[in-house]
Residue frames relative to the residue before (quaternion, step in Angstrom):
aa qw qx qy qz dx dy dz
X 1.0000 0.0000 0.0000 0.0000 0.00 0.00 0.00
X 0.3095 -0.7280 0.5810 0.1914 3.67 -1.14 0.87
X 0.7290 -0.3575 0.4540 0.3669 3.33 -1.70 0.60
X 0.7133 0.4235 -0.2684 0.4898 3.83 0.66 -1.40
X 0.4694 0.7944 -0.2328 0.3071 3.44 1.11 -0.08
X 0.7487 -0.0762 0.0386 0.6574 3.06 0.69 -1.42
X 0.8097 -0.4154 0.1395 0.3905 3.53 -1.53 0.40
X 0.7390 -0.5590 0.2280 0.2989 3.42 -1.51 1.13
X 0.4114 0.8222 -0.0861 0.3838 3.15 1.73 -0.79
X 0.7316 0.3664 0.0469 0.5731 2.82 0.63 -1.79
X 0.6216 0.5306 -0.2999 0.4921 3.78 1.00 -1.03
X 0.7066 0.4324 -0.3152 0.4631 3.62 0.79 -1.06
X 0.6580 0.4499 -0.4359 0.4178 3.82 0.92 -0.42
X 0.4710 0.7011 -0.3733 0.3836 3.50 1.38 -0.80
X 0.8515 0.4572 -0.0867 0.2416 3.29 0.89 -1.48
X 0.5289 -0.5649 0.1093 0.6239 2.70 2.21 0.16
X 0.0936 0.8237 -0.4535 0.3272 3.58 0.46 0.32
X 0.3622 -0.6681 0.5725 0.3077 3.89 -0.55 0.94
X 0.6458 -0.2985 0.5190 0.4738 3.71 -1.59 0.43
X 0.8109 0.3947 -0.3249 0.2849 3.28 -0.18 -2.09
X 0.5683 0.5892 -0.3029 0.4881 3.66 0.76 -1.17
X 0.6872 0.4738 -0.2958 0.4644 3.69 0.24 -0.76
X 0.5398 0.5200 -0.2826 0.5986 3.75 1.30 -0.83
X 0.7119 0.3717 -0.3555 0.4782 3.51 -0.04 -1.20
X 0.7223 0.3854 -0.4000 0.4120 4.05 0.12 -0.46
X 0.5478 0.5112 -0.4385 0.4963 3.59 1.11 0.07
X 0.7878 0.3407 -0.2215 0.4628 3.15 0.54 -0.65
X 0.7299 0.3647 -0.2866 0.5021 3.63 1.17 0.15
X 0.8908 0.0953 -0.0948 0.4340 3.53 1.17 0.86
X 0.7354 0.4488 -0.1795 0.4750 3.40 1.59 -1.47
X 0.7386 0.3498 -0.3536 0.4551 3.05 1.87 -0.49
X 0.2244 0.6320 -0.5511 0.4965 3.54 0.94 0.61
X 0.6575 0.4668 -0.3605 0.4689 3.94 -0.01 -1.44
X 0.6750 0.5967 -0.3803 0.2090 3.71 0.23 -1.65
X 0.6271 0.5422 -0.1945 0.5244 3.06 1.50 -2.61
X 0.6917 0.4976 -0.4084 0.3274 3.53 -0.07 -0.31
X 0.5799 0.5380 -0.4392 0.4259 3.42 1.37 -1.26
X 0.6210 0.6216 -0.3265 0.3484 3.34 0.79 -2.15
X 0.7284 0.4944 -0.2972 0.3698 3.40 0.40 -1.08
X 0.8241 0.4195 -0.2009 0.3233 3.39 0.80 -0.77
X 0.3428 0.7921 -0.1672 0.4765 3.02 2.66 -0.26
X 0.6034 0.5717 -0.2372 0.5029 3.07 1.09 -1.39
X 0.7132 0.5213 -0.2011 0.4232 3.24 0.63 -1.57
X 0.3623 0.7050 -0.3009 0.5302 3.43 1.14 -0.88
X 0.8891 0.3826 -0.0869 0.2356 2.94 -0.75 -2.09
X 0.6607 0.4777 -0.2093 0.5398 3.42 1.75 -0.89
X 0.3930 0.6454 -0.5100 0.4110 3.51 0.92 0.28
X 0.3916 -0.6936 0.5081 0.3278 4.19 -0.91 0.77
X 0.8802 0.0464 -0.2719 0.3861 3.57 -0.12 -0.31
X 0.8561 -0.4001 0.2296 0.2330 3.08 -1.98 0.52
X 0.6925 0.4725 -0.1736 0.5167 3.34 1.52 -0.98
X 0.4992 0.6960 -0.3604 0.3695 3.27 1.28 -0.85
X 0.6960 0.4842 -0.1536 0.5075 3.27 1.08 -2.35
X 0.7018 0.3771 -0.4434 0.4106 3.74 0.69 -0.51
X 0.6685 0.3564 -0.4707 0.4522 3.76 0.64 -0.66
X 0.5366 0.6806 -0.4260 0.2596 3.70 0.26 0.14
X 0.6354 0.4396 -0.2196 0.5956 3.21 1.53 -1.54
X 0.6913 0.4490 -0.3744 0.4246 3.73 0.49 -0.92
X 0.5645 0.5312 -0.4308 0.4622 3.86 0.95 -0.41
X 0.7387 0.5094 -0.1846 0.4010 3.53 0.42 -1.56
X 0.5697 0.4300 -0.2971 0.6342 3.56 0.57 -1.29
X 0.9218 0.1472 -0.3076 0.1846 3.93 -0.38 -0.88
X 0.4115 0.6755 -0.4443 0.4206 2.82 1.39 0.83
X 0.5340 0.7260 -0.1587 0.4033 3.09 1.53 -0.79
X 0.5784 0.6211 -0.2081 0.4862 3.04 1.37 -1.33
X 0.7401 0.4931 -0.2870 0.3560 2.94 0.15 -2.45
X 0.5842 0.6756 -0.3640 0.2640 3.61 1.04 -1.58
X 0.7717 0.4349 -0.2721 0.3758 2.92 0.90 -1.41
X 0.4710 0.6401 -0.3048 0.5250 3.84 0.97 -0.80
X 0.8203 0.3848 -0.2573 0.3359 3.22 0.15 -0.98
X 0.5516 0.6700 -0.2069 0.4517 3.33 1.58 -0.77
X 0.7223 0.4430 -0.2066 0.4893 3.14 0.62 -2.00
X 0.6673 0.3686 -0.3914 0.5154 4.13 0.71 -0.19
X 0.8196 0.2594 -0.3465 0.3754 3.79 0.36 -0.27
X 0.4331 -0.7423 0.3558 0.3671 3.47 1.97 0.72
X 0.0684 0.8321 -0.4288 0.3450 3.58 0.56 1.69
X 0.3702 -0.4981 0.6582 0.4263 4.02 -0.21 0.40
X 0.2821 -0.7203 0.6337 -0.0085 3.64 -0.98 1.80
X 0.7118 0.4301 -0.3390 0.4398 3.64 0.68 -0.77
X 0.6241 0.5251 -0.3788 0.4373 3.70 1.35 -0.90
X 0.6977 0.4837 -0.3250 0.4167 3.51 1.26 -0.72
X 0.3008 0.5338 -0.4737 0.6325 3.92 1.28 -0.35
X 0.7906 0.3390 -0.3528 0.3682 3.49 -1.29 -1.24
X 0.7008 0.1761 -0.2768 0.6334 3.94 0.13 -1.29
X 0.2822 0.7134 -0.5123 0.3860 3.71 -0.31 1.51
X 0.8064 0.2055 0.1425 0.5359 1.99 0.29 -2.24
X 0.6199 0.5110 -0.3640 0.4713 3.87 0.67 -0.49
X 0.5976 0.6392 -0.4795 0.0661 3.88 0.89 -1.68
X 0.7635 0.4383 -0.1559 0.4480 4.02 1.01 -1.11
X 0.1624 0.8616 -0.4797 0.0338 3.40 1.42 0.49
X 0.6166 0.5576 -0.1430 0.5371 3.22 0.92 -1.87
X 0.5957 0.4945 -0.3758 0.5092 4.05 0.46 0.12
X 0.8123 0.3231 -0.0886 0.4774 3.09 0.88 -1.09
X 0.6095 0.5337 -0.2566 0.5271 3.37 1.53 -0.18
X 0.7449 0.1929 -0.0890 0.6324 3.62 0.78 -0.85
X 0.5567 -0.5362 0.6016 0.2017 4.11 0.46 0.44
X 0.8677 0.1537 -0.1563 0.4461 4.26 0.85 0.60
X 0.4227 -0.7114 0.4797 0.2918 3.07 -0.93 1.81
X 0.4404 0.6073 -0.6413 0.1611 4.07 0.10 -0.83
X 0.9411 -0.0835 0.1711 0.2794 3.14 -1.37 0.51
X 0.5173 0.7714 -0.3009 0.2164 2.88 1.54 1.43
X 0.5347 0.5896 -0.4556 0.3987 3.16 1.16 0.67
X 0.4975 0.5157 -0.4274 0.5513 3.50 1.47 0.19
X 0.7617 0.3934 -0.3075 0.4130 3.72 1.09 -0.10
X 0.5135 0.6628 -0.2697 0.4735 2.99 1.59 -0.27
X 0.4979 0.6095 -0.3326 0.5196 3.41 1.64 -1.08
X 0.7124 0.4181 -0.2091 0.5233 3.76 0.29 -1.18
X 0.7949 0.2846 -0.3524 0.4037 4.04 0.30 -0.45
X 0.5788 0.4840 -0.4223 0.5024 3.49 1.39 0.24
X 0.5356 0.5197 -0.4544 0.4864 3.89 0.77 -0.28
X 0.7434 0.3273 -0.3338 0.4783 3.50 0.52 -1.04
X 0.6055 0.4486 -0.4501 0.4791 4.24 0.76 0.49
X 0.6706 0.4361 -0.3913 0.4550 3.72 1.05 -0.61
X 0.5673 0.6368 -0.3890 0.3482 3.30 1.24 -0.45
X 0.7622 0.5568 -0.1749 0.2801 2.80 0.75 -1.53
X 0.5060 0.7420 -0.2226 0.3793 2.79 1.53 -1.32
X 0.0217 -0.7468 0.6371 0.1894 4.11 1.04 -1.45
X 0.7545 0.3924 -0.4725 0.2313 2.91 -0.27 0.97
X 0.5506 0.4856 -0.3858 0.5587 3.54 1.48 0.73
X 0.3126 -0.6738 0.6282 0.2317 3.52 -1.34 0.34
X 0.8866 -0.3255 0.1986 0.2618 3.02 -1.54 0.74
X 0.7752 0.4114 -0.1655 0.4500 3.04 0.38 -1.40
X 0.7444 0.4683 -0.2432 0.4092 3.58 1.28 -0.32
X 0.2894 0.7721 -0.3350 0.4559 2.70 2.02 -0.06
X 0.8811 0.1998 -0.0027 0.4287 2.73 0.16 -2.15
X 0.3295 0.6526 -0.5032 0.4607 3.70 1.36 0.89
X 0.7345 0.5255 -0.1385 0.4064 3.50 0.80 -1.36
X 0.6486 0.4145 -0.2564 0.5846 3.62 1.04 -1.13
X 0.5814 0.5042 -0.5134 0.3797 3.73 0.82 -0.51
X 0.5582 0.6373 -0.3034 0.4361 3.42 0.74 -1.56
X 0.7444 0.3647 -0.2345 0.5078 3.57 0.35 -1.19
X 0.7557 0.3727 -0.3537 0.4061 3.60 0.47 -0.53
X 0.6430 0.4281 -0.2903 0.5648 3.72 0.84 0.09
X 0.7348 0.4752 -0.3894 0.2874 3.86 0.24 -0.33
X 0.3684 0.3905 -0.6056 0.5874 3.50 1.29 1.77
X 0.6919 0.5707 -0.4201 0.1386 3.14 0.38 0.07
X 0.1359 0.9515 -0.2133 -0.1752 3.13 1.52 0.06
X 0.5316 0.7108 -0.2045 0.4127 3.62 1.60 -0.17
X 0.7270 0.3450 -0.0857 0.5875 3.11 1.70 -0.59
X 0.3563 -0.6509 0.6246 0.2434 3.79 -0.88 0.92
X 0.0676 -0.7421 0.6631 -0.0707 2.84 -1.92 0.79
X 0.6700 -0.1970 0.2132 0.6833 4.08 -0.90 -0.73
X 0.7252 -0.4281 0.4402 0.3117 3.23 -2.07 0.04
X 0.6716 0.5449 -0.2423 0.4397 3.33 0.99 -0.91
X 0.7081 0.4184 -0.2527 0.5096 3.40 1.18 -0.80
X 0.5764 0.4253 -0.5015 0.4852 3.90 1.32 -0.18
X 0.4684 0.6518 -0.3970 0.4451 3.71 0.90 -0.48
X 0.8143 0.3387 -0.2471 0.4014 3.30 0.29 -1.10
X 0.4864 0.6422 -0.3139 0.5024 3.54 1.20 -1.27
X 0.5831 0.4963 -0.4280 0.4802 4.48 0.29 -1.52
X 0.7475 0.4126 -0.3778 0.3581 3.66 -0.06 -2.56
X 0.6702 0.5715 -0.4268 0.2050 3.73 0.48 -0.83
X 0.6906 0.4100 -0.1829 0.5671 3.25 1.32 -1.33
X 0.3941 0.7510 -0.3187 0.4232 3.44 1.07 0.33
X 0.7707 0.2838 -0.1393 0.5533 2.97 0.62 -1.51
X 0.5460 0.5463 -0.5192 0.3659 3.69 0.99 -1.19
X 0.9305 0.1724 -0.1348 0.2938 3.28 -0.02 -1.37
X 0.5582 0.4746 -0.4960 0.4660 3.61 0.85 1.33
X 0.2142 0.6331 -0.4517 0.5910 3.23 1.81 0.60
X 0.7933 0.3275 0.1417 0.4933 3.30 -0.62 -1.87
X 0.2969 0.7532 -0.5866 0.0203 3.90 0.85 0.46
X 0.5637 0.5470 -0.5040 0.3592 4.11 0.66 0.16
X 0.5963 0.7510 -0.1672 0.2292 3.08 1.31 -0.88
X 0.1769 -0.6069 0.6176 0.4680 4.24 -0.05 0.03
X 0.7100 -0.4731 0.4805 0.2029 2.81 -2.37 0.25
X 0.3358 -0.5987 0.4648 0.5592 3.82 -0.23 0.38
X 0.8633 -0.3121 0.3008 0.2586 3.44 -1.71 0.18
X 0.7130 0.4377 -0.1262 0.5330 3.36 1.15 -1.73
X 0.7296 0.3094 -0.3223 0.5178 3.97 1.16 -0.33
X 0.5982 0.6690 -0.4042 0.1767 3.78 0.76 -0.31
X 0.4594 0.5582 -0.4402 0.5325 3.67 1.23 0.40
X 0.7657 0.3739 -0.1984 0.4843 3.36 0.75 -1.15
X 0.6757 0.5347 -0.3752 0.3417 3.33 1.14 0.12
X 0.5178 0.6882 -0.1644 0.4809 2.82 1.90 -0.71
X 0.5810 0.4249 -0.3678 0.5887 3.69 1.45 -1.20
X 0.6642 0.5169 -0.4417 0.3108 3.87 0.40 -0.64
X 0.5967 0.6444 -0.3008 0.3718 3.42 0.70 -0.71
X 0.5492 0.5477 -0.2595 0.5754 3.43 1.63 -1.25
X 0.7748 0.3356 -0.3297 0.4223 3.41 0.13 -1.46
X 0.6705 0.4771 -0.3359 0.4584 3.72 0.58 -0.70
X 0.2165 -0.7980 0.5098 0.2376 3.65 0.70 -0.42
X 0.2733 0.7163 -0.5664 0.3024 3.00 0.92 2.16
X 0.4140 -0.7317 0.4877 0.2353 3.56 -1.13 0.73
């Protein structure tokens, strides 16, 4: 098994890293990532059918991913991008309807980061922005929210790689390819 393998966490104790030091980064970020997964698992898990719960995790989780990737090269708060990942389609998956959900989704993730106590403000409203802009895909916004806006069209179309892009992501799919130096 490789370091890139298993969680960042684990890689950084692998790598020598004090116990105590390895604690403190759980508790000052990786376990932030975890609560968010759990939280969004659940949600996951309450979806009714089998396919639903699988295109859900493979959406969320690879959005998650892309988030991160995409971040760590344009030097982005990585954990804020993970989290608005994994949260951006909450309200899809919570209420069962895309209308005007990433402006709801913005509002049912504040009231989970909140709850949660263990973000500050400003990251609050870093995430919900991300989430509340990443339908938007024609228009530019914060860093966090182009970050979040790419992992989406990311995943759609590396899902679906025979596929064109849907209309609204194919500019932005097109700048990814450049930045990613896909053909």
């Amino acid at each position: 098994m490789t370091q890139a393998s298993i969680r960042p966490a684990a890689a950084a104790c692998l790598a020598g890293e004090r116990i105590g030091d390895c604690e403190a980064r759980k508790e000052n970020g990786l376990d932030r990532i975890e609560r968010v997964r759990e939280k969004m698992d659940r949600v996951i898990r309450g979806l009714a059918g089998e396919n639903e719960k699988r295109d859900a995790c493979i959406h969320l989780y690879g959005v998650s991913q892309f988030c991160a990737m995409i971040a760590m090269k344009r030097g982005v708060n990585v954990e804020l991008a993970v989290i608005a990942g994994m949260m951006h389609d909450i309200y899809t998956y919570s209420a069962g309807e895309t209308k005007d959900h990433a402006h709801k989704g913005a509002e049912m993730a504040r009231q989970v980061l909140i709850s949660m106590g263990s973000f500050e403000d400003g990251e609050v409203e870093q995430i919900c922005s991300a989430v509340y802009h990443h339908s938007s895909k024609k228009k530019k916004h914060g860093e966090l929210d182009e970050v979040l806006k790419d992992a989406d069209v990311f995943q759609h179309c590396i899902y679906h790689p025979g596929a064109l892009a849907a209309d609204k992501e194919r500019e932005r799919w097109e700048a990814l390819k450049r930045e990613f130096g896909i053909r």
